[in-house]
N, C-alpha and C positions, 0 to 999 in steps of 0.2 A: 504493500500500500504506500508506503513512502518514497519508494524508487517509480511509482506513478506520479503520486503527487510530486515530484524533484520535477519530472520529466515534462510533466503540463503547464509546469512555471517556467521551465527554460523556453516549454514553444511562446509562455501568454509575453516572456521578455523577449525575445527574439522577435514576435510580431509585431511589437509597442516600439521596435527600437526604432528611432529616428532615422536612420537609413532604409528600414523599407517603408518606414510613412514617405521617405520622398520616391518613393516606387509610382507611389498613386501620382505622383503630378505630371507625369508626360500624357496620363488620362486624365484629366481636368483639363491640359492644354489643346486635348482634342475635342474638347466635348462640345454640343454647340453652347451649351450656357455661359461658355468662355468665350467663344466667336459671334456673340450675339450682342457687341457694345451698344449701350442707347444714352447718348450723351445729354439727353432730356431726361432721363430717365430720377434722377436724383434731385435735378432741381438745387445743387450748389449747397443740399443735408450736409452738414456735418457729422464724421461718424469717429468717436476714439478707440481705437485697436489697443486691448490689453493683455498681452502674452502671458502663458501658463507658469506655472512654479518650473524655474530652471529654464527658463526659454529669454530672448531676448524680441525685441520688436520685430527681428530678423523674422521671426517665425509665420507673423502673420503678412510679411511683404507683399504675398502674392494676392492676399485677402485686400488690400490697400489698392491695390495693381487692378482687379478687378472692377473695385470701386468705384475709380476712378474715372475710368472707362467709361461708367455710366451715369458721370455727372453727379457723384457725389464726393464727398470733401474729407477724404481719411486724414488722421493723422495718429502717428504712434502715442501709447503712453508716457512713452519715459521713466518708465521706473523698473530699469535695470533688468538685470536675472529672473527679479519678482523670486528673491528669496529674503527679502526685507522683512520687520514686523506688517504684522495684517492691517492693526491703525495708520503709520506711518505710512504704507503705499497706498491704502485710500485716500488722505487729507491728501498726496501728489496726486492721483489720478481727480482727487476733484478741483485742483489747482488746474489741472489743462481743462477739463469740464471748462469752467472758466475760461479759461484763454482763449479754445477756441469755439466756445458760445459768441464768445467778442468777438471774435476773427469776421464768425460766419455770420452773426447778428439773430441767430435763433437757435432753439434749444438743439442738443448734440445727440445722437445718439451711440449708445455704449457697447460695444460687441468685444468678447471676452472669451477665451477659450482656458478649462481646467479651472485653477484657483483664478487665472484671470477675469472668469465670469463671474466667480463670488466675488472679487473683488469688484466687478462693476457694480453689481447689486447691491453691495453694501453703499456705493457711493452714490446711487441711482436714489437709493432711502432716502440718503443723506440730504442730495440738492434735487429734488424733483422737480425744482423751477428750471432749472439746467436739462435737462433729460428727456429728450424723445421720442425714446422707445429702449429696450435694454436686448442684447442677445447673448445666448450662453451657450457653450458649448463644450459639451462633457464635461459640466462643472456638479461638482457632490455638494451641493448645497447645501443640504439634507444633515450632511454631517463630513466636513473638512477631512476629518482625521480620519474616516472611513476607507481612504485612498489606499490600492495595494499596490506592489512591485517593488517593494524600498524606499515607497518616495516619506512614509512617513519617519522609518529609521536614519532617513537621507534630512529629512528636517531633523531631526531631534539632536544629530552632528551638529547642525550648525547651531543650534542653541545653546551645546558645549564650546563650540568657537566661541559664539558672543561672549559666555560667564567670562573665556580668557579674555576678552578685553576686544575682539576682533568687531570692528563698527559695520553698518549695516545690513546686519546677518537677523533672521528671526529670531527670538529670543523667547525663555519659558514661560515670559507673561502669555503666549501666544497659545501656550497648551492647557495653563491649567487659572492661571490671572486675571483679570478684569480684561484683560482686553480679549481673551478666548470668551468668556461670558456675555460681555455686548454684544460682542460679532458674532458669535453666533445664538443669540436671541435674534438678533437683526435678519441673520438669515431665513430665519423661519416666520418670520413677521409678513405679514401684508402685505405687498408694494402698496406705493400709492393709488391711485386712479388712475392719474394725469399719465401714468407708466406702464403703457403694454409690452411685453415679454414674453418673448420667444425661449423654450430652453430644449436645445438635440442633444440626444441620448442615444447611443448603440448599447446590445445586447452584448457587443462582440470588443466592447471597451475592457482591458484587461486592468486599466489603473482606475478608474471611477468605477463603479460598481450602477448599473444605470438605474438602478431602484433609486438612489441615492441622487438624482441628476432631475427627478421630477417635479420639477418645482410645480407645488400647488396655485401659486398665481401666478403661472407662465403655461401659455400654450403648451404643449411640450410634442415634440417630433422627434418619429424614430427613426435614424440611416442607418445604416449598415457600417459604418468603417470603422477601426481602429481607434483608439483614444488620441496619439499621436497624428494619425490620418486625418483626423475630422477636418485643420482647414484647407485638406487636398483635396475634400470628395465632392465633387460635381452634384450630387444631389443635392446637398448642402445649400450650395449656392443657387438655386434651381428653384426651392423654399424660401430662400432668402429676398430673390429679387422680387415678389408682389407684395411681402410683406414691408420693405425697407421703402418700397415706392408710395405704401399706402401711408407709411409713417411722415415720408418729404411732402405729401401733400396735406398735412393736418398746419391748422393753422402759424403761423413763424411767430416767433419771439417779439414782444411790443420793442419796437426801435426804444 
């Protein structure tokens, strides 16, 4: 029994690994949801891309590249790795919230993959005058810590970095502190109104657990891909564009 279980974590890590998530993108490149630019289509939305635990903005490039395409207004998080405290890259992700609500002169919307999606959500709570619309993607909302393949032993290192002194690393307020208890009461709280939300879930996600990914106030859609795959799969994006078009056309931010 245990030389199975060894066996079916080497395939769930091996399928999760970042190399064969970029397997899927020469199919997204062919799909037509990628050859189908509509430069109206976005209406000049702002949308802020927030990358997963261990990922940098790199990650969602092509998610940006897309976007873009079709008249709407990406731009990265900026906060790093996204292995910072959970408070701390919230208050910066609602700092760009901000910046480019300004930019774009109406509210932004928040798209997030993994903890990047909790983190949107948290920060979607926080300024729903800023916010509109949130999208998540294979993110355990449900419960953070729930996360398998090491990413949770892979956090709790760096919490031992930070005690030694190492700066912005997650830290044990985040597991067991005031700030693990806010954020996640927040997570499970209500969104606002003014806040529709989309949250994709696979069955076939080997680091969220997809029971864990359904946010009760968010739509929630099921794809098929990999936890790592999700912003390679064409379905994805497929789902995405009537819902992101219906959001650029809801009323704009009062000047």
């Amino acid at each position: 029994m245990e030389v199975s279980r060894l066996v079916e974590t080497a395939r769930c890590v091996a399928r999760e690994h970042i190399l064969v998530a970029m397997l899927g993108v020469p199919t997204l490149l062919r799909h037509p949801v990628w050859h189908t630019p509509d430069p109206d289509l976005g209406g000049g939305q702002g949308v802020v891309l927030v990358p997963g635990f261990g990922a940098a903005d790199v990650s969602l490039a092509l998610t940006g590249k897309w976007l873009a395409a079709r008249g709407f207004r990406p731009a990265p998080a900026r906060i790093g790795l996204d292995i910072g405290c959970t408070s701390t890259l919230v208050e910066r992700i609602e700092r760009r919230l901000e910046a480019h609500a300004e930019a774009t002169g109406r509210k932004v919307v928040l798209l997030g993959h993994s903890r990047g999606g909790a983190l949107a959500r948290l920060a979607a709570a926080r300024r729903p005058d800023l916010v509109q619309g949130l999208v998540m993607l294979a993110s355990p909302v449900l419960d953070l810590l729930g996360a398998r393949l090491g990413v949770i032993p892979m956090a709790r290192m760096l919490t031992r970095l930070s005690a030694l002194g190492f700066a912005g690393l997650i830290d044990d307020d985040c597991f067991h502190g005031d700030c693990y208890t806010v954020n996640t009461r927040a997570l499970r709280a209500e969104l606002p109104p003014s806040v529709p939300a989309v949250a994709f879930y696979s069955r076939h996600d080997a680091i969220a657990p997809w029971r864990l990914c359904l946010d009760p106030y968010a739509t929630c859609v099921e794809v098929g891909s990999t936890h790592t795959g999700m912003p390679f799969d064409p379905h994805v994006y497929a789902a995405l564009a009537p819902t992101l078009a219906a959001w650029a056309t809801r009323e704009v931010m009062a000047a």
